[in-house]
N, CA, C and O of each residue as an XYZ file, in Angstrom:
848
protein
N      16.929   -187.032   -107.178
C      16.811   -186.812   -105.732
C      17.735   -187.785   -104.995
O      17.984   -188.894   -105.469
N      18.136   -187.450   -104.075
C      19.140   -188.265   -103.132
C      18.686   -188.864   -102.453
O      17.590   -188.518   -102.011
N      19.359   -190.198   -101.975
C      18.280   -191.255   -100.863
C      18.250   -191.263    -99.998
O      19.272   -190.758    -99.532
N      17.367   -191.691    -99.053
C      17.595   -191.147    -97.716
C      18.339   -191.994    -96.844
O      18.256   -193.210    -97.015
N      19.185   -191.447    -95.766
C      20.119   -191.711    -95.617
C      20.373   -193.113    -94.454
O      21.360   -193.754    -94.092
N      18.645   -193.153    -94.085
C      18.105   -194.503    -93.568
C      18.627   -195.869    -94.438
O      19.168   -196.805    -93.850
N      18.391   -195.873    -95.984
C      18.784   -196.842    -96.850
C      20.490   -197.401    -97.086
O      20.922   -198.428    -97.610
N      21.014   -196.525    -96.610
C      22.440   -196.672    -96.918
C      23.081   -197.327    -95.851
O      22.739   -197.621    -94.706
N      24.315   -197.509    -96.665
C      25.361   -198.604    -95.220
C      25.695   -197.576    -94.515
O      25.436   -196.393    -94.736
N      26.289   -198.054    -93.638
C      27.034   -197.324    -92.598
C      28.404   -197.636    -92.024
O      28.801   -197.541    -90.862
N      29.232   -198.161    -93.479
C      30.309   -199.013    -93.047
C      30.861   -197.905    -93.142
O      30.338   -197.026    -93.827
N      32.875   -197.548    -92.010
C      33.436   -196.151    -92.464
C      33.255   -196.102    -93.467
O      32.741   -196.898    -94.253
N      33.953   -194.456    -93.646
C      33.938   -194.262    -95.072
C      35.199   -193.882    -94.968
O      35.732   -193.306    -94.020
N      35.720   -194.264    -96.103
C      37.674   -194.217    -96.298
C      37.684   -192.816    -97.368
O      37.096   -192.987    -98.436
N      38.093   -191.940    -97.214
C      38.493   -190.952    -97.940
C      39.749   -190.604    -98.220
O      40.481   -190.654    -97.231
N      40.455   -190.146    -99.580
C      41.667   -189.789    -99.734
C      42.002   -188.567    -98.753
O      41.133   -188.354    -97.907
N      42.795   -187.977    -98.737
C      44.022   -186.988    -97.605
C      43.391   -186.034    -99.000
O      43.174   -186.359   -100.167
N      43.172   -184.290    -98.003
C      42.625   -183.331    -98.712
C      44.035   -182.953    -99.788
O      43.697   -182.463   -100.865
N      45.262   -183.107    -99.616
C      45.979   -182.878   -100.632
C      45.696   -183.431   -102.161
O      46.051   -182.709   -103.093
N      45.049   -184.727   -102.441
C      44.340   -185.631   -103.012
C      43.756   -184.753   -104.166
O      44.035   -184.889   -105.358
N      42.970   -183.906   -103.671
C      41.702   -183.826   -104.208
C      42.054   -182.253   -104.824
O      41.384   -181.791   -105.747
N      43.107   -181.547   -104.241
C      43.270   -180.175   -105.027
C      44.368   -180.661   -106.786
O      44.439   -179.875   -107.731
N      45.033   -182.008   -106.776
C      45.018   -182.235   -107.561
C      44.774   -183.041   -108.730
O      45.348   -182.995   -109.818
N      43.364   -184.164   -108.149
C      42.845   -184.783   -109.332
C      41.546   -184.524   -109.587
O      41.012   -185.415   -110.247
N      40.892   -183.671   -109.312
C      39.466   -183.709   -109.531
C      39.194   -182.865   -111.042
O      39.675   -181.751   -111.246
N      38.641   -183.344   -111.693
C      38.055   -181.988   -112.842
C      37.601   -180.628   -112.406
O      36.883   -180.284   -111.467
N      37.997   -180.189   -113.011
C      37.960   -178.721   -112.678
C      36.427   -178.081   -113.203
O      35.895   -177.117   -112.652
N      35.836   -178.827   -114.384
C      34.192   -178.499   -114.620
C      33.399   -178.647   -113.663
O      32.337   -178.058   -113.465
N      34.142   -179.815   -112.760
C      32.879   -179.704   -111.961
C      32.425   -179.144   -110.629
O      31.438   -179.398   -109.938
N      33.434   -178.310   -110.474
C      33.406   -177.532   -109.460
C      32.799   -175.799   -110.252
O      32.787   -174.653   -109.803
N      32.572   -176.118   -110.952
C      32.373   -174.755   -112.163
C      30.709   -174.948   -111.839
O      30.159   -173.938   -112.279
N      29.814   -175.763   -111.301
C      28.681   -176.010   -110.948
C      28.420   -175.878   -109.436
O      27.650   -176.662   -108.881
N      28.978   -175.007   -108.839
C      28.547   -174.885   -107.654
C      28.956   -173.206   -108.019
O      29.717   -172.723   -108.858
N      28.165   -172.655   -107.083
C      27.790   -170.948   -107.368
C      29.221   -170.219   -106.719
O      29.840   -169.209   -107.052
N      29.450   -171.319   -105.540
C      31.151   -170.733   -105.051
C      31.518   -171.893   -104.999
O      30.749   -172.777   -104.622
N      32.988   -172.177   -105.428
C      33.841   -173.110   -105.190
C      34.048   -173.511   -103.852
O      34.397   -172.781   -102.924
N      33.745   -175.042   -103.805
C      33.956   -175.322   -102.299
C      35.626   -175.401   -101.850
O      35.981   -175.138   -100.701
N      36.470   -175.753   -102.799
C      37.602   -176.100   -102.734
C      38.029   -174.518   -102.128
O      38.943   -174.919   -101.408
N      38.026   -173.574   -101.988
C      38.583   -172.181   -101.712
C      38.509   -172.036   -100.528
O      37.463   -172.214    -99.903
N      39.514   -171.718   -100.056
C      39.201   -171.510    -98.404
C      38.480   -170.193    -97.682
O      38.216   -169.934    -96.508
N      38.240   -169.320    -99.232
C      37.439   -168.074    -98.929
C      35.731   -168.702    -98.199
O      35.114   -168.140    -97.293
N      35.367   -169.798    -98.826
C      34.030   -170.552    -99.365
C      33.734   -171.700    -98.580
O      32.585   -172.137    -98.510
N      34.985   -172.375    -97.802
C      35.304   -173.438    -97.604
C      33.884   -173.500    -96.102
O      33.398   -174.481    -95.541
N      33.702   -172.468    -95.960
C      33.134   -172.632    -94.172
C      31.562   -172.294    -94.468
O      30.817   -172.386    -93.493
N      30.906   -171.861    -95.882
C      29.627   -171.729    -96.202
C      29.058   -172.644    -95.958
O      29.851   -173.560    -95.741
N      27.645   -173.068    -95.823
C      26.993   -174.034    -95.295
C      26.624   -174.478    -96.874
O      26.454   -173.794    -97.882
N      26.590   -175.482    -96.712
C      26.173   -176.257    -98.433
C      24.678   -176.148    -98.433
O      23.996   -176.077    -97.411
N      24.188   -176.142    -99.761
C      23.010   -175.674   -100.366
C      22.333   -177.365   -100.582
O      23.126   -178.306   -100.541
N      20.950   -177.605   -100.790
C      20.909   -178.435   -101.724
C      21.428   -178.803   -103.046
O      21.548   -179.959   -103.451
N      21.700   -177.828   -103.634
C      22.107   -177.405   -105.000
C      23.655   -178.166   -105.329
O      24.143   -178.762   -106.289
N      24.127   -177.755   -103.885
C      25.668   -178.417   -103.902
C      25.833   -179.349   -103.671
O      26.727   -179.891   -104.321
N      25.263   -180.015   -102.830
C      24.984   -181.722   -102.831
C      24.690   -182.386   -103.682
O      25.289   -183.450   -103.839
N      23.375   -181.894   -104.780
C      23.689   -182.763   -106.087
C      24.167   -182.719   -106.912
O      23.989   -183.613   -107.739
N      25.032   -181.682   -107.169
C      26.485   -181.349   -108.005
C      26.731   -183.150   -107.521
O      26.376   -184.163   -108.124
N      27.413   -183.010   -106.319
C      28.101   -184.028   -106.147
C      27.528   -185.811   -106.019
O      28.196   -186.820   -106.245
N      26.460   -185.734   -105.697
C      25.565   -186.805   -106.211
C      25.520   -187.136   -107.252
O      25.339   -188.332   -107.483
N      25.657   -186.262   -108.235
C      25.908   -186.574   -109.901
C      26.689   -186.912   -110.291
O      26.638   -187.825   -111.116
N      27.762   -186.379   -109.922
C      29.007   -186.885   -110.412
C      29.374   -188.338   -109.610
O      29.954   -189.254   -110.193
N      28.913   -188.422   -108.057
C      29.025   -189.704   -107.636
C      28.213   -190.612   -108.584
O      28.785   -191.676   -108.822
N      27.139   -190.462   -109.120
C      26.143   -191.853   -110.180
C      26.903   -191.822   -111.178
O      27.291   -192.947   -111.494
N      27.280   -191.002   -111.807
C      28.151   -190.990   -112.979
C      29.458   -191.987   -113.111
O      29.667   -192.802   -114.010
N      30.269   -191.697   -111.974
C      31.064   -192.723   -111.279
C      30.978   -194.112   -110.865
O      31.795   -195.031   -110.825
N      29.736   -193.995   -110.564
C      29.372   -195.367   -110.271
C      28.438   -196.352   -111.355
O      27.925   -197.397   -110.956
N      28.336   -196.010   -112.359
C      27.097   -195.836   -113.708
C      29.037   -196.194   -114.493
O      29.260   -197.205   -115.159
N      29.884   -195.373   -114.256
C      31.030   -196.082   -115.370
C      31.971   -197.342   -114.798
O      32.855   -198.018   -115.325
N      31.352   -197.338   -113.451
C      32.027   -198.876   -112.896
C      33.434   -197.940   -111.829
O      34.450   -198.512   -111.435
N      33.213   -196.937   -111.648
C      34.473   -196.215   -110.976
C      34.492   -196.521   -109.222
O      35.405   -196.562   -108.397
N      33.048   -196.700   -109.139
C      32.467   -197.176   -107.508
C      31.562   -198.378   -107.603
O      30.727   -198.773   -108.417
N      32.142   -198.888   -106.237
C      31.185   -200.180   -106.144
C      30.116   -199.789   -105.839
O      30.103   -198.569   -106.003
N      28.712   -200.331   -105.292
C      27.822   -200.348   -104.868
C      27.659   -199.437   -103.465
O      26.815   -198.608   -103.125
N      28.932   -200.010   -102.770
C      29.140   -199.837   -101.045
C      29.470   -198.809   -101.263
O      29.118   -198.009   -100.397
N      30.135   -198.318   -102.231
C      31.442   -197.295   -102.028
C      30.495   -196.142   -102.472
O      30.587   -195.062   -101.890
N      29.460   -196.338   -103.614
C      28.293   -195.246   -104.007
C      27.619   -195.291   -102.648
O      27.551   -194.232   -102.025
N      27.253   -196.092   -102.265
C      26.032   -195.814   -100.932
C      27.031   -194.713    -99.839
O      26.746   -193.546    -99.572
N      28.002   -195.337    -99.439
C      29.120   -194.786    -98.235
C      28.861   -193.044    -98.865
O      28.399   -192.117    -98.200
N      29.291   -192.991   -100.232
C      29.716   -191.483   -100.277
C      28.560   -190.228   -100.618
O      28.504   -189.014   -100.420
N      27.605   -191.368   -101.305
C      25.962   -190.853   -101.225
C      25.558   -190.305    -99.197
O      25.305   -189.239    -98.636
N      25.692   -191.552    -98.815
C      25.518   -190.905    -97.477
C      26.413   -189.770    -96.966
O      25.986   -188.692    -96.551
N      27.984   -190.208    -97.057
C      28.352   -188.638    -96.894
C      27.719   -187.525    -97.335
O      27.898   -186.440    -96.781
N      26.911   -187.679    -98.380
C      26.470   -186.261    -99.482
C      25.679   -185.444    -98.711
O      25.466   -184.243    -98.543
N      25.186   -186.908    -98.149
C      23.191   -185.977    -97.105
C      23.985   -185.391    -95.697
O      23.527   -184.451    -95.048
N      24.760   -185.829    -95.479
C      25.689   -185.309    -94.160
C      26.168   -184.069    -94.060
O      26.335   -183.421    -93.027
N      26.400   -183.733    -95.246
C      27.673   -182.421    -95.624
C      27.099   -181.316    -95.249
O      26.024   -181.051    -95.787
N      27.661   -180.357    -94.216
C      26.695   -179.119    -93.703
C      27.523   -178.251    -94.557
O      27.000   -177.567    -95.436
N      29.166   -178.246    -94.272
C      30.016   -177.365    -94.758
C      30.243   -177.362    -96.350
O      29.601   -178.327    -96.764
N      30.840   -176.738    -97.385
C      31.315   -177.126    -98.351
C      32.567   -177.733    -98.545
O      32.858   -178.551    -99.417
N      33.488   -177.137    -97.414
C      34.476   -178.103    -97.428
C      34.572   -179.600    -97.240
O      35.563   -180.304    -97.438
N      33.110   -180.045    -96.734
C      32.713   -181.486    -96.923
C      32.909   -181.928    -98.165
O      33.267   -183.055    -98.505
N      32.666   -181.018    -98.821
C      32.273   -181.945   -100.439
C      33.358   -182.322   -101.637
O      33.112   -183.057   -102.594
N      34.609   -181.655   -101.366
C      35.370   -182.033   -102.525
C      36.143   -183.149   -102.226
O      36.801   -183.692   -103.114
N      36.141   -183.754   -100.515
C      36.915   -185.048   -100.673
C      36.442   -185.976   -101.083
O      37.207   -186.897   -101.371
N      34.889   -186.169   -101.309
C      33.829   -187.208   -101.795
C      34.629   -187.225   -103.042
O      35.212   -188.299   -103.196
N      34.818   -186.396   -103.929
C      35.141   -186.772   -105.727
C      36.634   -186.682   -105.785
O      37.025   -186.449   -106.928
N      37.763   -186.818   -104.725
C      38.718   -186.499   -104.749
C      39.876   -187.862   -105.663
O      41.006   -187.697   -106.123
N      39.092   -189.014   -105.643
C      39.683   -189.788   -106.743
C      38.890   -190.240   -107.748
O      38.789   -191.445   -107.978
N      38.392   -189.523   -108.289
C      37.098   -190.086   -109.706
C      37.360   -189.474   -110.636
O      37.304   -190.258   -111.583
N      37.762   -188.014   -111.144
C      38.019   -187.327   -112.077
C      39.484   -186.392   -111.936
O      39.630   -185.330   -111.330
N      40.265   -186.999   -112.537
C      41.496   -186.249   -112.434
C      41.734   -185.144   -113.482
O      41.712   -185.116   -114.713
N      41.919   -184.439   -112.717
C      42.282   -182.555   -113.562
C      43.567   -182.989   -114.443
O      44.430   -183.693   -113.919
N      43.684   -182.568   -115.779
C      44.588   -182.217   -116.476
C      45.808   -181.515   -115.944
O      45.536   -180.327   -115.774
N      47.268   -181.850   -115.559
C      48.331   -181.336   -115.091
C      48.678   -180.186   -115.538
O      48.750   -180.409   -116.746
N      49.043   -178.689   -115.327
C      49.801   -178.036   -116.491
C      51.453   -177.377   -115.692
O      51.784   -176.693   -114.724
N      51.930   -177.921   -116.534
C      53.530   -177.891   -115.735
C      53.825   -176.032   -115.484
O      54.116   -175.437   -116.521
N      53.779   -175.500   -114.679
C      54.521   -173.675   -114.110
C      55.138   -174.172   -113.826
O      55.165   -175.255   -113.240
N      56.162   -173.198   -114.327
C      57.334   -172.629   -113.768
C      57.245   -171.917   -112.341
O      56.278   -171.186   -112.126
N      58.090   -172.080   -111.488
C      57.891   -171.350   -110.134
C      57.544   -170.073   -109.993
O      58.512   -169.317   -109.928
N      55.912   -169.292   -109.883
C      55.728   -168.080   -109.848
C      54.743   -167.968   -110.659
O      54.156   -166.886   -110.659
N      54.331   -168.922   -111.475
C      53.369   -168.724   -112.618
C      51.871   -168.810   -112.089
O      50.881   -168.273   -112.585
N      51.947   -169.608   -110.972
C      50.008   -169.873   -110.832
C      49.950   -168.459   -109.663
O      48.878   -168.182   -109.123
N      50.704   -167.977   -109.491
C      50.262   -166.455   -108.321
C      50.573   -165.471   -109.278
O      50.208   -164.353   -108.915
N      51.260   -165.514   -110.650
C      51.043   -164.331   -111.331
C      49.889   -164.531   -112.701
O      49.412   -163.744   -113.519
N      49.789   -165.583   -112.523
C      48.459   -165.980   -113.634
C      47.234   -165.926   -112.754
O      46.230   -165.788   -113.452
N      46.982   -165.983   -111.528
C      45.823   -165.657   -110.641
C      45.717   -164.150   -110.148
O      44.707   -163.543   -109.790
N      47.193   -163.657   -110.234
C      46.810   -162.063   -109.863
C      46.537   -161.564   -111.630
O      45.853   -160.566   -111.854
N      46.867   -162.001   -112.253
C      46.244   -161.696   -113.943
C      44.703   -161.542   -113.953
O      43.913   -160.606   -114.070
N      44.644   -162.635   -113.809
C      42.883   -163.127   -113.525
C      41.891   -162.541   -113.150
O      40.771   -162.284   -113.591
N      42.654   -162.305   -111.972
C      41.654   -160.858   -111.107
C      41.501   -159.574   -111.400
O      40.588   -158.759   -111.263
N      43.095   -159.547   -112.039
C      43.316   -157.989   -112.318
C      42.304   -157.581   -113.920
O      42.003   -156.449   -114.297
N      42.020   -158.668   -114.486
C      41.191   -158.617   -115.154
C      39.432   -158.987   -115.440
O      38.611   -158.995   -116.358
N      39.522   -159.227   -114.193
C      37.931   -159.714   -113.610
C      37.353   -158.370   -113.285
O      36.172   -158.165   -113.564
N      38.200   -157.278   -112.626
C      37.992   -156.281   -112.065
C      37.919   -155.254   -113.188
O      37.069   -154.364   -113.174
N      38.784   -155.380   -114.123
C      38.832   -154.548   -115.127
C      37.065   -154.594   -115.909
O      36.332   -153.658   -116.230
N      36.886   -155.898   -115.993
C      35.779   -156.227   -116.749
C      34.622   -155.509   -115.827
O      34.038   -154.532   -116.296
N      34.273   -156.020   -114.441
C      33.494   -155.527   -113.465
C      33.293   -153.616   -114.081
O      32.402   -152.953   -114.613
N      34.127   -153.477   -113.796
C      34.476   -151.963   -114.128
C      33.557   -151.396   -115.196
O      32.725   -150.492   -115.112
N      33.995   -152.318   -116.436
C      33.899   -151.788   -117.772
C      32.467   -151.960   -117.929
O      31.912   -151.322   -118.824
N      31.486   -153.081   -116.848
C      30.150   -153.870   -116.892
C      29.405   -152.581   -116.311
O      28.266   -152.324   -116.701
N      30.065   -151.757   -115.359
C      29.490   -150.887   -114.289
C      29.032   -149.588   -114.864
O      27.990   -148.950   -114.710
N      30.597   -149.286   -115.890
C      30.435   -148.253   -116.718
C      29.366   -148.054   -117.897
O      28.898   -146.975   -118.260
N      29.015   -149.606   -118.535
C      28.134   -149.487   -119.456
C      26.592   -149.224   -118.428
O      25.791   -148.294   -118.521
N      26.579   -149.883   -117.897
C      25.247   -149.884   -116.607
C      24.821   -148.322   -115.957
O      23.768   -148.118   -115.353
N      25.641   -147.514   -116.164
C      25.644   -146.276   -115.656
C      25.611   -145.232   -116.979
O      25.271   -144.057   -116.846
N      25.984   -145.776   -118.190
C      25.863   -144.803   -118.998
C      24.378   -145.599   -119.649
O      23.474   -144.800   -119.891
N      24.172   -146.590   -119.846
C      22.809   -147.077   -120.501
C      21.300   -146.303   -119.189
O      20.105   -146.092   -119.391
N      21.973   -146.152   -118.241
C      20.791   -145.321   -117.081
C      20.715   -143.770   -118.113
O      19.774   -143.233   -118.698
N      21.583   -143.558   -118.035
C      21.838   -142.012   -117.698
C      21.628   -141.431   -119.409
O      21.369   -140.234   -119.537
N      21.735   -142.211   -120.551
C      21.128   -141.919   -121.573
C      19.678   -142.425   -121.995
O      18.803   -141.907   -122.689
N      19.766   -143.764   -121.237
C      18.141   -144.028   -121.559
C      17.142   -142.831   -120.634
O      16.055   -142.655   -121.184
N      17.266   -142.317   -119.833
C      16.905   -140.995   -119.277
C      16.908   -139.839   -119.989
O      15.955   -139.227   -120.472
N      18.269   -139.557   -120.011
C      17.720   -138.785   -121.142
C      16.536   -138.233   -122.376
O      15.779   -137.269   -122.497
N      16.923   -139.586   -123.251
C      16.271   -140.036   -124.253
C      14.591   -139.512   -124.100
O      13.738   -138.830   -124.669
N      14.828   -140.411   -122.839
C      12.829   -140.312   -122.485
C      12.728   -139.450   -122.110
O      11.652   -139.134   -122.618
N      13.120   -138.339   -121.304
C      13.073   -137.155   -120.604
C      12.734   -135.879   -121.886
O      11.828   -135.061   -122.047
N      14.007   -136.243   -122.650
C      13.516   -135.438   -123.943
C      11.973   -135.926   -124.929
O      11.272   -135.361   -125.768
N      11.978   -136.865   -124.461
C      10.485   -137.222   -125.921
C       9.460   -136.881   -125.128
O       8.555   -136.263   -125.688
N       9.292   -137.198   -123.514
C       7.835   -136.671   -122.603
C       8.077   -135.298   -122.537
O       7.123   -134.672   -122.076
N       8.923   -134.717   -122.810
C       8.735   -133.168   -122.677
C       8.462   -132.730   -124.528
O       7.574   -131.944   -124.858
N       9.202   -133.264   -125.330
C       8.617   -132.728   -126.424
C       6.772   -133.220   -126.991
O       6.032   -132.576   -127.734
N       6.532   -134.408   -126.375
C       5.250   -135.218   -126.879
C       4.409   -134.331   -125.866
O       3.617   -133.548   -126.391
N       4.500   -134.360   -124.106
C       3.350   -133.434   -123.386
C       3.614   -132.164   -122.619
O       3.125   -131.953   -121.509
N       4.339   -131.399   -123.200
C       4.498   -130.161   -122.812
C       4.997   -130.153   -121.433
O       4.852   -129.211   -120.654
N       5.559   -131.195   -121.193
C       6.097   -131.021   -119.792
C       4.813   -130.981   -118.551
O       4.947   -130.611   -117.385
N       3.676   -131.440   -119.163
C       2.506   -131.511   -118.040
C       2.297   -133.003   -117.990
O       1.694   -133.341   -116.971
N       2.592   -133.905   -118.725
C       2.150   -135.244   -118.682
C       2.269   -136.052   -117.695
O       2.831   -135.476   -116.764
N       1.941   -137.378   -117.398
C       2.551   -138.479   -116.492
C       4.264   -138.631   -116.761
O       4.854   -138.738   -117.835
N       4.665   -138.606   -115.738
C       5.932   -138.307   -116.068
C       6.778   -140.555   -116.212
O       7.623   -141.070   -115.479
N       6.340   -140.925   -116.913
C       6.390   -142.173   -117.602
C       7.757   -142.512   -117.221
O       8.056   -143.386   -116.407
N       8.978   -141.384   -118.188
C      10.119   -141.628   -118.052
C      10.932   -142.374   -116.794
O      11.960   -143.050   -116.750
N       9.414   -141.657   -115.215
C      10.515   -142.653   -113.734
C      11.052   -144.166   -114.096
O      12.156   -144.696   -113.972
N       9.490   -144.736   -114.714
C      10.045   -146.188   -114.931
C      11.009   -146.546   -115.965
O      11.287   -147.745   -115.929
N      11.345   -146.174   -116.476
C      12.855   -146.526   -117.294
C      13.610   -146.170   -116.834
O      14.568   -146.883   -117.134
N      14.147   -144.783   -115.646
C      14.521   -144.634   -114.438
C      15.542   -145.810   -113.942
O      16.717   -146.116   -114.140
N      14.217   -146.390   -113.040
C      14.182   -147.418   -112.195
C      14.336   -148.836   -112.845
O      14.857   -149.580   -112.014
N      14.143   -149.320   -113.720
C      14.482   -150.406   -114.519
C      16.331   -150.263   -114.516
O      17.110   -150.792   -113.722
N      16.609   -149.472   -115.549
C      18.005   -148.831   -115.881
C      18.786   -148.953   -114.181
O      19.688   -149.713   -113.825
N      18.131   -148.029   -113.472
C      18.959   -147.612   -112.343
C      19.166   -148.825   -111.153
O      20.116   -148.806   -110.370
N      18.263   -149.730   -111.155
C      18.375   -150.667   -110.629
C      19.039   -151.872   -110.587
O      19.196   -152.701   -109.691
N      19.640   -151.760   -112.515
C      20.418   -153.166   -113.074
C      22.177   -152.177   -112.188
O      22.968   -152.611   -111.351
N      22.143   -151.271   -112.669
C      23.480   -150.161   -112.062
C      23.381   -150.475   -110.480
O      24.402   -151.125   -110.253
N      22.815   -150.368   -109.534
C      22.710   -150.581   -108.534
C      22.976   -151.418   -107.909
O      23.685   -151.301   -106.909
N      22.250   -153.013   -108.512
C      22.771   -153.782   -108.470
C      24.362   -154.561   -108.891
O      24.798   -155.640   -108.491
N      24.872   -153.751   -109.659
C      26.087   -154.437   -109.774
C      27.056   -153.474   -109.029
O      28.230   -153.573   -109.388
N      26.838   -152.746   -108.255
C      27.729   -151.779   -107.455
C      27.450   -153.063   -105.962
O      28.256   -153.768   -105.354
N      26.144   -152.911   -105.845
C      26.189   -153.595   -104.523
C      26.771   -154.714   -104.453
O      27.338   -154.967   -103.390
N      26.811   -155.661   -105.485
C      27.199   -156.770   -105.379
C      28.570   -156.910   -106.272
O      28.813   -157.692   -107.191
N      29.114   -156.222   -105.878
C      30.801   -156.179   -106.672
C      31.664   -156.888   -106.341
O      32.558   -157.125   -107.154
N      31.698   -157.477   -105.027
C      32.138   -158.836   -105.466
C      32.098   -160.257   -105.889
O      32.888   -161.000   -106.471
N      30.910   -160.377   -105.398
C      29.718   -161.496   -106.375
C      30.145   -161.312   -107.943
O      30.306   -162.365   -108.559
N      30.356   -160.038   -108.687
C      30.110   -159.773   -109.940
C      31.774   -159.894   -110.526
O      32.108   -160.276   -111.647
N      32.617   -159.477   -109.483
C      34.096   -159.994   -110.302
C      34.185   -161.379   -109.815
O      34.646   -162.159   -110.649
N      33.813   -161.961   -108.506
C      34.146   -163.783   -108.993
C      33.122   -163.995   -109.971
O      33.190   -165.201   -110.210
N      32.555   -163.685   -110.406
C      31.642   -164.409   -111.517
C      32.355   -164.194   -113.219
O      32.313   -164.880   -114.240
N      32.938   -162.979   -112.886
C      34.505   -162.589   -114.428
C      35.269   -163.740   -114.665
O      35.538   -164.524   -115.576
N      35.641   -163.417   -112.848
C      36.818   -164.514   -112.409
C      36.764   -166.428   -113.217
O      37.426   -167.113   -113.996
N      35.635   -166.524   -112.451
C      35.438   -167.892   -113.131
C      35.032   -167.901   -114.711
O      35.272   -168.918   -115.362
N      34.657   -167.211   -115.090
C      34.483   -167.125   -116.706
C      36.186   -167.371   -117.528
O      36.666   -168.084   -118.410
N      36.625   -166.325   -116.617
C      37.813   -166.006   -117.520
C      38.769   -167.680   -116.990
O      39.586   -168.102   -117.809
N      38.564   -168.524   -115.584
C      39.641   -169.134   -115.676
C      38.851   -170.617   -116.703
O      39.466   -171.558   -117.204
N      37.746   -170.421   -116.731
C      37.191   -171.650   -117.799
C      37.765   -171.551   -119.553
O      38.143   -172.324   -120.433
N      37.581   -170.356   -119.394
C      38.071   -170.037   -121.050
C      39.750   -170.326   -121.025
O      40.245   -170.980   -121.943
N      40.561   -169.820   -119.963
C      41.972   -170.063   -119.749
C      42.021   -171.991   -119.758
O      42.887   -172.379   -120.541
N      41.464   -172.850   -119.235
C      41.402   -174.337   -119.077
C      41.335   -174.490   -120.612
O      42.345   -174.866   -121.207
N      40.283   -174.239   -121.232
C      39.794   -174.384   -122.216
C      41.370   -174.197   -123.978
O      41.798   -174.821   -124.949
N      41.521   -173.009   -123.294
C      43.000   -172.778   -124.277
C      44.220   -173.787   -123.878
O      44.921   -174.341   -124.726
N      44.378   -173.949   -122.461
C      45.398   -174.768   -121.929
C      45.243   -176.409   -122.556
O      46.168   -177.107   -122.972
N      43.833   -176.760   -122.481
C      43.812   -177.948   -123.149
C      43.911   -177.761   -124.626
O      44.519   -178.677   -125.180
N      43.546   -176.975   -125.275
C      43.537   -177.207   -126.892
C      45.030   -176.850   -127.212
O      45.329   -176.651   -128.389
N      46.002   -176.756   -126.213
C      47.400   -176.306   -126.421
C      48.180   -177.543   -126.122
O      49.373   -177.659   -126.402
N      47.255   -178.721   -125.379
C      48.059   -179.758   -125.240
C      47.114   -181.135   -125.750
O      47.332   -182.278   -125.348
N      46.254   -180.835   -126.516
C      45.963   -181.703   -127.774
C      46.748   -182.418   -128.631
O      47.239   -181.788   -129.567
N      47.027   -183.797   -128.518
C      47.985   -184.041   -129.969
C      47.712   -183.589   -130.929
O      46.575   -183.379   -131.352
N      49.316   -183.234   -131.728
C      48.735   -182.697   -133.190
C      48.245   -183.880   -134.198
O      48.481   -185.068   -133.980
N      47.876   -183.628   -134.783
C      47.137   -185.100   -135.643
C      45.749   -185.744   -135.197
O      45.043   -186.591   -135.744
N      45.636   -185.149   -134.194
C      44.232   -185.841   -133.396
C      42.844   -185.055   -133.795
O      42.722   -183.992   -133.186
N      41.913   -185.333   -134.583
C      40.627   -184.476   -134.801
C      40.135   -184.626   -132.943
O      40.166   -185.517   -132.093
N      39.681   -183.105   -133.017
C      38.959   -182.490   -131.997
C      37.546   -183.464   -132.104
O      37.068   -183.730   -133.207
N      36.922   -183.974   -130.797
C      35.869   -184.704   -130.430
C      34.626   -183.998   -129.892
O      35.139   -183.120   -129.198
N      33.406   -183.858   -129.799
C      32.571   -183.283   -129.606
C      32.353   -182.408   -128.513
O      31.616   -181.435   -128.352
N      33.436   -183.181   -127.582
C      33.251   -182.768   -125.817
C      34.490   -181.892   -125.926
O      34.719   -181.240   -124.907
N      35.444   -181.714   -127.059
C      36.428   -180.659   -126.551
C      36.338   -179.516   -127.409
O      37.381   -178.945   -127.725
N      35.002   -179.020   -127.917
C      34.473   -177.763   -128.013
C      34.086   -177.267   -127.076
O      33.921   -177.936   -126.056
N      33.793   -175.815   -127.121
C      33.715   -175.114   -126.131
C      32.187   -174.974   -125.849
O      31.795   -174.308   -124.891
């Protein structure tokens, strides 16, 4: 739990320049908030509890490895309880965890992000299609066994597998774009994930934390 914000200093608080922070922060840990605050799609959502102690954590963590003083944990702890927006929150960790560099070529991070999508969507698609054929045969299925088991006079049972089925389909139509950023971020964790095991020294045994 976070402290209240009575206990803390109130000396400024010095923050790095938002350029700062799009390139040293770890990239996991923005993988813990449900939308990325760093996005300017996201940037104007009102922060959750949830998102505040993302960043509370990673502030103790920081300050637990000697990365913040005392003042400097209290100062940015209090920023934490402050933060209405999400764009509040990524200058707090903007010098504590620096992201791994990966050198593009000019053109590569807008055709590796239109990749991304173009395959987030593909997946969405392919999620929608199974969701619509698992309705429409599990219907079936039952439709045929209550008509062969009660002569077509019975409780007609089959609605609720219906509605189970038709509802998981439903739901991912309504929420289609919720459901490709959620591809989206899958697919760019697994992409981090290859990018680092591609710039691993050779000779170096793999360590516990750089499994997947």
């Amino acid at each position: 739990m976070l402290r209240s914000a009575a206990h803390l200093t109130t000396a400024p608080l010095t923050l790095p320049d938002a350029a700062a922070y799009t390139r040293g922060v770890d990239p996991m840990v923005w993988d813990e908030f449900e939308f990325d605050p760093r996005s300017t799609q996201y940037a104007s959502l009102r922060a959750s509890d949830a998102d505040r102690d993302v960043v509370h954590r990673a502030l103790a963590e920081a300050y637990a490895d000697g990365r913040l003083t005392r003042e400097e944990f209290d100062q940015r702890s209090e920023a934490v309880l402050a933060a209405r927006a999400l764009a509040d929150l990524p200058p707090l960790l903007a010098d504590l965890v620096p992201a791994p560099v990966v050198a593009l070529r000019p053109g590569d991070s807008l055709r590796e992000r239109a990749a991304l999508e173009e395959e987030a969507v593909a997946r969405y698609r392919a999620e929608v299609r199974e969701a619509a054929w698992g309705f429409i045969s599990a219907s079936l299925i039952c439709w045929v066994i209550w008509a062969v088991t009660s002569g077509g006079t019975g409780f007609p049972w089959p609605l609720f597998v219906m509605l189970g089925t038709g509802l998981h389909a439903l739901r991912l139509m309504v929420m289609r774009q919720d459901q490709i950023e959620s591809q989206r971020r899958k697919l760019e964790r697994r992409r981090r994930k290859e990018l680092e095991g591609q710039r691993r020294p050779e000779g170096r045994e793999p360590r516990a934390d750089d499994q997947p």
